[in-house]
N, C-alpha and C positions, 0 to 999 in steps of 0.2 A: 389470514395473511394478505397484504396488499398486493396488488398484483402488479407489476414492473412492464408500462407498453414498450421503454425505448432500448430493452436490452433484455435477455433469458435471466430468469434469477431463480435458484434451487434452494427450497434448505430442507437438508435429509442426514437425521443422526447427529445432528449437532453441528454441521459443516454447511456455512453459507457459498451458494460458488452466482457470482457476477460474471454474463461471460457476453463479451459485447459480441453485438450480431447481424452485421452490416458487413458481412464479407466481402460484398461485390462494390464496397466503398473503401476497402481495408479497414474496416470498421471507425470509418473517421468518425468526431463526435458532433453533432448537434445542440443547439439552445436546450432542447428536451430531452438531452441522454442524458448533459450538463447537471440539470435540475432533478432529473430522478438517482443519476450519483449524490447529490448532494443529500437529496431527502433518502434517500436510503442508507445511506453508512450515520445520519445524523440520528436515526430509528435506531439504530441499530446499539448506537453508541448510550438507549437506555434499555436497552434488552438486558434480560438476568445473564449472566455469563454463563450459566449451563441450558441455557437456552441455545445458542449461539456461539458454541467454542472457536471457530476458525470463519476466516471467511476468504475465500480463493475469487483471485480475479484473472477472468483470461479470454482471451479473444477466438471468435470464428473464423473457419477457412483460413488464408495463408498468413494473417497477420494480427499482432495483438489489439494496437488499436494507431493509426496515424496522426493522430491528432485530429486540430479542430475541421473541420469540412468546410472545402475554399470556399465552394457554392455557397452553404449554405450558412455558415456563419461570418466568414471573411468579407465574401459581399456586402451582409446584411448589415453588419457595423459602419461601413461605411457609408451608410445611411445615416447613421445614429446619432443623436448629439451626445455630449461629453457624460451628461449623467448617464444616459442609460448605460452607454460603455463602459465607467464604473462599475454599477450594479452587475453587469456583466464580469465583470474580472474580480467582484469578489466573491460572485458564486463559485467562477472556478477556483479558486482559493479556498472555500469552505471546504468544497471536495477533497482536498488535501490535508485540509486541518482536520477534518472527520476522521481521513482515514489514521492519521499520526495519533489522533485523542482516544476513538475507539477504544474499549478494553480488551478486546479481543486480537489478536494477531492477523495480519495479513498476508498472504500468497501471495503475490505476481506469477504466476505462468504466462510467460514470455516465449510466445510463438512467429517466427519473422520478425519483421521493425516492430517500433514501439518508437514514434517521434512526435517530436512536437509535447503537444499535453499528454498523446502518452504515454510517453517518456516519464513525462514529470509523476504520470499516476503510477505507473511503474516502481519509481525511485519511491515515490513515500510508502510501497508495502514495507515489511517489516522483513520478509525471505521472499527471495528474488531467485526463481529457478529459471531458468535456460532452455531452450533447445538450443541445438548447434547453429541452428540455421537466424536465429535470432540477432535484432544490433538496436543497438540506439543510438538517434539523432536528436540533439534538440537543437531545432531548425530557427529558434524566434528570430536571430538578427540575418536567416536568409530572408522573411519578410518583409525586413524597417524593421523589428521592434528589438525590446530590451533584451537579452538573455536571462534577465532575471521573469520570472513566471510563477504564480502561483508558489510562490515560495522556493523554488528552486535553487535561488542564490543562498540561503541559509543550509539546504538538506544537501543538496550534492557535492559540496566540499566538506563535509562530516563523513561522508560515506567514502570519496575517492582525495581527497584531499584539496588543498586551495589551486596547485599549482593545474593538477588535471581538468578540475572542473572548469577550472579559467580560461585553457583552449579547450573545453568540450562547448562550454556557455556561447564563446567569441567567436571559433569558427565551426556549428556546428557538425563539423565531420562526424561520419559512419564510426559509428564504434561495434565492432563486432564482440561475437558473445566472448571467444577467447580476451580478447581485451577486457572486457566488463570483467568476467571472473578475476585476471590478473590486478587490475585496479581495486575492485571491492564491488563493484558496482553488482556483479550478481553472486549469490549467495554460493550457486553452483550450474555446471553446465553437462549437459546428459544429451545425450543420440535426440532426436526429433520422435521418435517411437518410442522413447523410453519418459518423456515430461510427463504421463497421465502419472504415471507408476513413483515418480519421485516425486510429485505431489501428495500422491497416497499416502506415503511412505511420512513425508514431513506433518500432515495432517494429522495421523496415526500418532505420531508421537507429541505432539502439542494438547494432540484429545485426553492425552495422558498427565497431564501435569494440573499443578493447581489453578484454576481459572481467576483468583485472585492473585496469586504471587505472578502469573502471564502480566495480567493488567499491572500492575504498581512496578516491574519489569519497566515496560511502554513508559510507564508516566516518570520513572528516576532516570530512566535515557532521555525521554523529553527535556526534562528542567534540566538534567546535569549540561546539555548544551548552551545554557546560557547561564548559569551558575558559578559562582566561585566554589573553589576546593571546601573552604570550611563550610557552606551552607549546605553544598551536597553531601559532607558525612553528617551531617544535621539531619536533612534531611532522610538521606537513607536510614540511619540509627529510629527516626519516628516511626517509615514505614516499617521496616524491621520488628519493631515493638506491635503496630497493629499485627502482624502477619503473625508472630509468635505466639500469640495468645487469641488466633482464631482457631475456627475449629477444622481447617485442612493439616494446619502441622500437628494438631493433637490426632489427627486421621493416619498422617505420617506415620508417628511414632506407635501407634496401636499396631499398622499395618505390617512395619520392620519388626517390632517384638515378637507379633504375632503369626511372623513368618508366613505374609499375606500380601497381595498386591494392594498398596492404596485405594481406596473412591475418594478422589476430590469431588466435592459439590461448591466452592466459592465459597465457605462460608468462613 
């Protein structure tokens, strides 16, 4: 396994956990934390699915992750000429498409802020748990720049709707966790002492289910977002047909007959 310089990276049991490690920065991100998210969730996204059932992201010390680091990225750009600052803003874009494509499911444990990018890496997990103490900013037009980020303008009006995301994007205000849960924005919110234990807990039950029907889940939510009605029961009706004639529902129905707990393997 390769080993990750710009961030802690565990896998034990089938559970990936990403957990940024720059506390004394509130874990802002750099060019190189940038490029090792991208290359590790891009690995990941050809990993066997019982290889790698879950993969949890979440930050050290008081905060999940602040986004990009003034120092070190913000100044640096402003060096830059037009290409490379492209090539820059589509890596952090890949990051986000990795983690949406993945077949695998995604955590966010969300400890303090989460602003900026992320924020935005936040919003693209798939379950999004809380501490209390946690909020979200997305800060871009405090900078000068767009509210649209790395896909942001596409995923966070899906999740909290057009009208939210539009003053969450335009005036980045503090959104606390109570808010986020109210909106949709987090999946759920639990005591600061209790986030290990409800990670466990969701982990636990995702390791449980079929690791193909998780993935093709992810991918009929992906396309149904830009789909018409009739292509998406097209669609689903196809996957449907793969999934039914593999061999996790034939694992199903042995398991139920045979008054047995299932073994999904993906197949």
């Amino acid at each position: 396994m390769k080993r990750w310089e710009h961030f802690d990276y565990e896998e034990r049991d089938g559970v990936a956990t990403l957990t940024f490690s720059r506390p004394e920065r509130l874990n802002s991100l750099t060019f190189e934390v940038y490029a090792d998210i991208r290359d590790l969730t891009d690995s990941l996204r050809s990993r066997e699915k019982t290889d790698v059932r879950v993969l949890v992201i979440r930050g050290r010390g008081r905060g999940f992750c602040s986004g990009g680091d003034v120092d070190e990225i913000i100044g640096e750009l402003l060096k830059r000429g037009t290409r490379d600052v492209y090539e820059f803003a589509r890596m952090t874009g890949a990051c986000v498409r990795n983690l949406r494509e993945m077949p695998q499911p995604v955590i966010a444990a969300v400890n303090g802020v989460a602003a900026g990018a992320g924020a935005v890496l936040a919003a693209a997990a798939d379950i999004r748990l809380l501490a209390e103490s946690a909020s979200f900013r997305f800060l871009f037009t405090s900078v000068g720049l767009s509210g649209g980020d790395m896909g942001i303008c596409w995923l966070l009006p899906r999740l909290i709707g057009l009208g939210r995301a539009t003053e969450a994007l335009l005036l980045g205000a503090k959104i606390s966790s109570q808010e986020a849960v109210a909106w949709g924005l987090a999946s759920r919110v639990v005591p600061d002492d209790q986030l290990d234990a409800a990670v466990t807990e969701q982990v636990s039950r995702l390791k449980e289910l079929a690791p193909w029907g998780l993935a093709m889940t992810k991918e009929m939510l992906n396309r149904g977002a830009s789909n018409d009605y009739s292509t998406a029961i097209e669609m689903e009706a196809f996957t449907q047909t793969l999934l039914m004639t593999a061999g996790d529902f034939r694992e199903f129905h042995e398991g139920f007959t045979g008054k047995r707990k299932p073994e999904f393997r993906g197949r």
